[in-house]
C-alpha positions, 0 to 999 in steps of 0.5 A: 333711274334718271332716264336720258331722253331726245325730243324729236321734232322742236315744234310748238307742241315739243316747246309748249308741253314736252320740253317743260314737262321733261325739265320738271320731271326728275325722272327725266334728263334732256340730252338732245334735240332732232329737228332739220330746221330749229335748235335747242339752247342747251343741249346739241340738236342734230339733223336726224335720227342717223346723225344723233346715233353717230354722236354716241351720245347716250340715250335712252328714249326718245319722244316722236313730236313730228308730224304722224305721216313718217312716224313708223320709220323714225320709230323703227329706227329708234328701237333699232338703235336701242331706245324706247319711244313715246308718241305723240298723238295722232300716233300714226296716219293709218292702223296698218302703220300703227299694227306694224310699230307695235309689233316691231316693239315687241320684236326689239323688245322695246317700250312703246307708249302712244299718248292720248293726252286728253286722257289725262284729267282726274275730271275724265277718271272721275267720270269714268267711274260714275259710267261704269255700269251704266247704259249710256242713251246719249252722247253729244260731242262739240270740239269747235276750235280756230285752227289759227290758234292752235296751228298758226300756218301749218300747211301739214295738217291740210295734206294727205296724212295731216288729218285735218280738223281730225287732229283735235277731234281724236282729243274727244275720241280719246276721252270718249273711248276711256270713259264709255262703258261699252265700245262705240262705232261709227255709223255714218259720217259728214266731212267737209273738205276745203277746195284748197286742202286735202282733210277736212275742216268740218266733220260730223259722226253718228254712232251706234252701239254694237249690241244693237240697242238704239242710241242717240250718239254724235260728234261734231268738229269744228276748226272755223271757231273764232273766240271762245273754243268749245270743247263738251262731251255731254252725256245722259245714261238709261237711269237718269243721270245728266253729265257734262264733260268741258274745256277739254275734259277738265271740267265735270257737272253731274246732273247740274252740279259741279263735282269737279274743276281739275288743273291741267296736267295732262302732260306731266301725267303723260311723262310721270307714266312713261317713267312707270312704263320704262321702269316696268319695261312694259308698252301702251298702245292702245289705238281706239280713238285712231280706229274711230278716226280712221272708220269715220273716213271710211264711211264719210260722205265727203262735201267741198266747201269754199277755200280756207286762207290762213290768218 
């Protein structure tokens, strides 16, 4: 089955990685665009959800690309209207909202999948399953990137809502939850706030195991990195094993050796599984990495730190 699908949101994220992953995938046919300010050249692009409804056009999903703060009711509207969802990630600004769109597709029986794109890497699933098993003594994350790059004038991302630096380090949180053995929690945390911004532009976690045995276990976050971007997850286990996860989880060293370098794909992964989800009319939701987020601002001690002027 070819499913008809509408992207919602025609920002950099939609143009880089969604609309060129639907194109190649044949599982998949692009039959509209929803966005207030661009449009799409081949297919009709409309205002709203509401508009795109009274089209008629026929749709069967639709992926959420905008900003998260205002998913929850663009969600709620497409399920109302009889369509599957994909999300973005962050999926959503709050647990709360995010408890609420997961049970509101189950009540309109409707496929819901929050993608953590990160995750998809043949280097993370190899990792994960050397870890299985093993105690975990230390864990090191650095995610250091320049905000210019990545989000070149995006004020959004500086507001109540936006997450901030938190926006890529839910990457790393993604790729931490998957590959841990046992479940992780925040133990206290450091955020440094711009004068001029509501979220943060630097941010350090210490976790800690929930069985009580000691640990040492950090992440630190970074979005004033100029030049090379630093994405690492460095890990050593009880029985002497050294890994070393890089450029975003796409690079795997054990104990000093290479085992595996994989292409990126994360995105093509990420449609190639929504289609088995629609086929098999079930959801992924699983929302770990957003709890950790969301914990880390609640035990954070905040600093302000001088004012950030864009490029």
């Amino acid at each position: 089955m070819v499913y008809k699908i509408a992207v919602v949101g025609i920002g950099k994220i939609a143009r880089d990685q969604h609309l060129p992953c639907i194109a190649k995938n044949k599982n998949f046919k692009l039959v509209a665009g929803v966005s207030r300010n661009a449009k799409l050249e081949n297919v009709p692009t409309f205002e709203s959800l509401a508009a795109l409804r009274s089209s008629k056009t026929s749709v069967d999903c639709v992926a959420l690309c905008t900003p998260p703060a205002g998913r929850l009711a663009m969600a709620k509207e497409a399920m109302d209207a009889g369509w599957h969802v994909l999300i973005e990630k962050p999926p959503t600004p709050t647990i709360g909202e995010m408890v609420d769109m997961i049970a509101h597709a189950k009540k309109k029986k409707r496929v819901l999948y929050a993608t953590w794109h990160s995750r998809y890497n043949k280097a993370v699933d190899e990792a994960k399953k050397r870890l299985k098993g093993k105690q975990v003594t230390k864990l090191c994350v650095t995610w250091k990137e320049d905000v210019n790059k990545w989000h070149p004038g995006q004020q959004w991302i500086a507001e109540p809502g936006g997450f901030g630096v938190f926006d890529p380090g839910i990457n790393a949180l993604s790729v931490v939850t998957k590959i841990m053995p046992e479940p992780i929690y925040v133990e206290a945390a450091r955020i440094e706030v711009p004068e001029n911004w509501a979220t943060p532009i630097g941010v350090e976690i210490t976790f800690k195991r929930g069985d009580g045995i000691a640990a040492d276990m950090s992440a630190v976050f970074d979005w004033r990195q100029r030049g090379e971007q630093t994405w690492d997850i460095d890990i050593e286990t009880r029985d002497g094993m050294v890994m070393k996860l890089s450029k975003g989880g796409s690079v795997l060293h054990v104990n000093g050796k290479l085992i595996m370098e994989a292409k990126l794909e994360e995105y093509e992964m990420i449609y190639a599984k929504f289609a088995r989800l629609l086929k098999a009319k079930k959801s992924d939701t699983d929302y770990s990495p957003l709890q950790l987020e969301c914990d880390a601002f609640m035990l954070a001690k905040p600093v302000v730190v001088p004012k950030f002027e864009w490029d």
